[in-house]
C-alpha positions as CSV (number, residue, x, y, z in Angstrom):
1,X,-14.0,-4.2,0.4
2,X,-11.1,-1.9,1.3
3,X,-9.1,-2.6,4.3
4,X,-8.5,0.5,6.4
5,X,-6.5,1.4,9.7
6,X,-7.0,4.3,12.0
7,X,-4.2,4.9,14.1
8,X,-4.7,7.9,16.5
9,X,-4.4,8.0,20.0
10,X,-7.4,9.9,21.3
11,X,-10.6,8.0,20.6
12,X,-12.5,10.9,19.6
13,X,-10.7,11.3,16.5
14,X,-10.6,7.9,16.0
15,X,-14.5,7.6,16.0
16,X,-14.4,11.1,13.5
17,X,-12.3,9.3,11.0
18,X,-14.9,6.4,11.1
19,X,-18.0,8.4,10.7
20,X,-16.2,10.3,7.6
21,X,-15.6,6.6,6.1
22,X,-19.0,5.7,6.7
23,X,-20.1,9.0,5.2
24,X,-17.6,8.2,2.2
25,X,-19.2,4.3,1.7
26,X,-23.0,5.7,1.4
27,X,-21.3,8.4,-1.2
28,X,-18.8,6.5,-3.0
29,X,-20.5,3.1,-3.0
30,X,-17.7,1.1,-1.5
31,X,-16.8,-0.9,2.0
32,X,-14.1,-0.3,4.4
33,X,-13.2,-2.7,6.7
34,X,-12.0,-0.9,9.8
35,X,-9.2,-1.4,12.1
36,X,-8.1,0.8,14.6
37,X,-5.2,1.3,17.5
38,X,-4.6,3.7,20.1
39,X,-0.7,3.9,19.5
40,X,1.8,3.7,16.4
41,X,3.8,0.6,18.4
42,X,0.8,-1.4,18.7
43,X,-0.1,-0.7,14.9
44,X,3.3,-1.8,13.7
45,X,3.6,-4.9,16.1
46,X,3.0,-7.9,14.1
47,X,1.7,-5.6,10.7
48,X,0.8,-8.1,8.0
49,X,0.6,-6.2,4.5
50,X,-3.4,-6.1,3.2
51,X,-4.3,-2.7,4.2
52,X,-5.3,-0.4,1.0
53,X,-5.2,3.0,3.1
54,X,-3.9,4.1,6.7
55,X,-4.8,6.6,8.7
56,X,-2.1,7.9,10.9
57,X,-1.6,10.9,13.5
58,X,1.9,12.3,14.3
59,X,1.5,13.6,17.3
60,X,1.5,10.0,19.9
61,X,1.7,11.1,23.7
62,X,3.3,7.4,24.2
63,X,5.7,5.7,22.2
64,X,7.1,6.3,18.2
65,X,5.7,9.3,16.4
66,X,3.8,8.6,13.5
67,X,6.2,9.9,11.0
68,X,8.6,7.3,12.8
69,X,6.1,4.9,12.3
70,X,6.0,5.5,8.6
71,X,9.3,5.1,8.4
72,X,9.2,1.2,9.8
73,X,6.1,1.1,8.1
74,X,7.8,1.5,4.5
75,X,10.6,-1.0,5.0
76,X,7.8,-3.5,5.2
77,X,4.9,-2.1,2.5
78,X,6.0,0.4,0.1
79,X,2.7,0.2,-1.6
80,X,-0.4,0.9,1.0
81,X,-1.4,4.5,0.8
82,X,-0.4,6.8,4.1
83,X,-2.4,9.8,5.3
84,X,-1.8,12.0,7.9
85,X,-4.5,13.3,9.7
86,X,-3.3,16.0,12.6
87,X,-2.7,19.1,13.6
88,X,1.2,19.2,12.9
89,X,0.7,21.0,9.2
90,X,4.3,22.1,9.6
91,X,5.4,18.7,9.2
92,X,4.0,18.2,5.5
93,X,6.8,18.3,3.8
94,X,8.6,15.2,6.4
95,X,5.8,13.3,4.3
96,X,7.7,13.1,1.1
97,X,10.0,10.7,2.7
98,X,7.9,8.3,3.3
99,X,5.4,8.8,0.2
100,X,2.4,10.0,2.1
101,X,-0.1,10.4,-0.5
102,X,-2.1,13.5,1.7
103,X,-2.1,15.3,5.2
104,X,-5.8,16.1,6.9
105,X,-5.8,18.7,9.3
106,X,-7.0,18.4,12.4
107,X,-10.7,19.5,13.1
108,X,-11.7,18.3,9.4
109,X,-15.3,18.2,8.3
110,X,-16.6,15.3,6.2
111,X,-16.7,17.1,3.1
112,X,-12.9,18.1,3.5
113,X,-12.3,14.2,4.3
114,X,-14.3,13.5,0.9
115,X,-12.3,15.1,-1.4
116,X,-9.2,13.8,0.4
117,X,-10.7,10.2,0.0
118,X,-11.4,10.7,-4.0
119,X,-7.9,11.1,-4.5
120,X,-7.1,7.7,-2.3
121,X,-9.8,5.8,-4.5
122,X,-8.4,7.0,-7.5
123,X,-4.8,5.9,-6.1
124,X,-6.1,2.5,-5.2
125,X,-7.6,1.8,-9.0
126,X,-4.8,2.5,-10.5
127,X,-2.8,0.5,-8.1
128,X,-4.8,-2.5,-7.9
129,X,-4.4,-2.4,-11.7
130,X,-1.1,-2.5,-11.8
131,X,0.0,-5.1,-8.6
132,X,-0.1,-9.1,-8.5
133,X,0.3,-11.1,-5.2
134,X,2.7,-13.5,-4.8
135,X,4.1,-16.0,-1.9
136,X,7.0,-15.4,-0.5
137,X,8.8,-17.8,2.3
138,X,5.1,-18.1,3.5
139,X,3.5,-14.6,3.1
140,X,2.0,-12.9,0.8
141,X,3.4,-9.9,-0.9
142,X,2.1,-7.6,-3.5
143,X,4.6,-5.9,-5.9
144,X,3.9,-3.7,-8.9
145,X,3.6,-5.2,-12.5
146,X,5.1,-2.3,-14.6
147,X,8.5,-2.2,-12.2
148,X,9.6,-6.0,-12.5
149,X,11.9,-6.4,-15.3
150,X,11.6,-10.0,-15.9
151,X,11.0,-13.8,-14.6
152,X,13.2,-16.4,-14.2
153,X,12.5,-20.0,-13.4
154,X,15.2,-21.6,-10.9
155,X,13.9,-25.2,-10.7
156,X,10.6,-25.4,-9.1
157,X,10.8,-21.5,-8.4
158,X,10.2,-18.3,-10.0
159,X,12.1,-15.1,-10.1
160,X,10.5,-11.9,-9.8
161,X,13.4,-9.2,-10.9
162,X,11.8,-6.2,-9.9
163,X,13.1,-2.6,-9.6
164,X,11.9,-3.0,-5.7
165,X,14.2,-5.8,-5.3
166,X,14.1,-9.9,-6.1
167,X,11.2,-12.2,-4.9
168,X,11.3,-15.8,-5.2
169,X,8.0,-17.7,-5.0
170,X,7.5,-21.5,-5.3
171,X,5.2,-21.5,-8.9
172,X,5.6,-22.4,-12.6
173,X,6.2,-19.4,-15.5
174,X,2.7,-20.8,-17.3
175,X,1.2,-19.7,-13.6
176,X,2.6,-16.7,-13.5
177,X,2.5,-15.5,-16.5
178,X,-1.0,-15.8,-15.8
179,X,-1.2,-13.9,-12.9
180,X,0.3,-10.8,-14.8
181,X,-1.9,-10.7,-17.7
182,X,-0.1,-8.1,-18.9
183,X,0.9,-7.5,-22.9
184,X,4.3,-5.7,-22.2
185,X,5.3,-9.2,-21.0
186,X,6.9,-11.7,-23.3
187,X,8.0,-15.3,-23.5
188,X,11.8,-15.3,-24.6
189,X,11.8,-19.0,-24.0
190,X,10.6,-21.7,-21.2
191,X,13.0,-20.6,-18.7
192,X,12.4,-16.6,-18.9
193,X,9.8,-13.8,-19.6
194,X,10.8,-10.1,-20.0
195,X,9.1,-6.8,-20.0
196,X,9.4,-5.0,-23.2
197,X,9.3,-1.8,-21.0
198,X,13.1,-2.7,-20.1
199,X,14.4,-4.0,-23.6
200,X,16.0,-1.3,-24.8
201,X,18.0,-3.6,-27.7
202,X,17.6,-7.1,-29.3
């Protein structure tokens, strides 16, 4: 089940995006659960991370653009896959800033919306792959396996040093190490585990 937001203020796109992803499920084999919102504020008010791909227009008659919104939207989860999906093409190239992974112009057919969705499933294998989630101060956050550089146990915590920054999560190294089941990562003793990616000496 893939969790998936539509955020677009006219409903008629809105409903377009959703017949496209139903299209996609019979043709692809997959789920999407479905959320949608009429504006860009009310998507971003209390956004919990858990969403694999969003849907966003620019163009908002009301309220933060949706390239705005991408911006907030990245200070929070630098992982879920954006797309556009309007009728601004002129502002694909804004999209690098916030690591959009595709733009849809605006009227799309379902077969155009297909081939835009094969690259998002790809993206999401790969991803889910490569991503564990941990607790943090009560929520639950998902960071990428291959950029943490290593673990290091503070008491009755672990610490995640990871090129995205540090995350501390109440666990044991035996739990975590686990939860990474990854070979690049190696015990240097009870109190630490490194990944050989990063060692670049001994």
């Amino acid at each position: 089940m893939l969790n998936v937001a539509i955020v677009d203020d006219e409903e008629s796109e809105r409903k377009r995006i959703s017949d496209c992803l139903e299209y996609v499920a019979q043709k692809k084999k997959v789920e999407f659960a479905v959320r949608e919102f009429s504006s860009a504020d009310r998507f971003l008010i209390g956004y919990e991370s858990g969403y694999d791909i969003i849907f966003m227009d620019i163009d908002f008659s009301v309220g933060s653009s949706g390239m705005d919104a991408a911006r907030q939207l990245r200070k929070i989860d630098k992982n879920v896959i954006i797309i556009f999906v309007t009728n601004m093409a002129q502002m694909a190239v804004q999209g690098y800033e916030v690591d959009a992974l595709d733009f849809i112009v605006k009227p799309f057919d379902k077969y155009t919306f297909s081939l835009k969705m094969t690259r998002a499933l790809g993206r999401i294998t790969v991803r889910r792959n490569d991503e564990i989630i941990i607790t943090v101060n009560g929520d639950l956050v998902s960071i990428r396996t291959h950029l943490i550089k290593y673990l290091e146990v503070q008491g009755h915590y672990i610490v995640y040093h990871s090129k995205e920054g540090e995350f501390v999560e109440y666990s044991s190294l035996s739990a975590a190490e686990k939860k990474i089941r990854d070979d690049a990562f190696i015990r240097c003793n009870r109190g630490c585990m490194v990944n050989l990616r990063f060692v670049t000496s001994v």
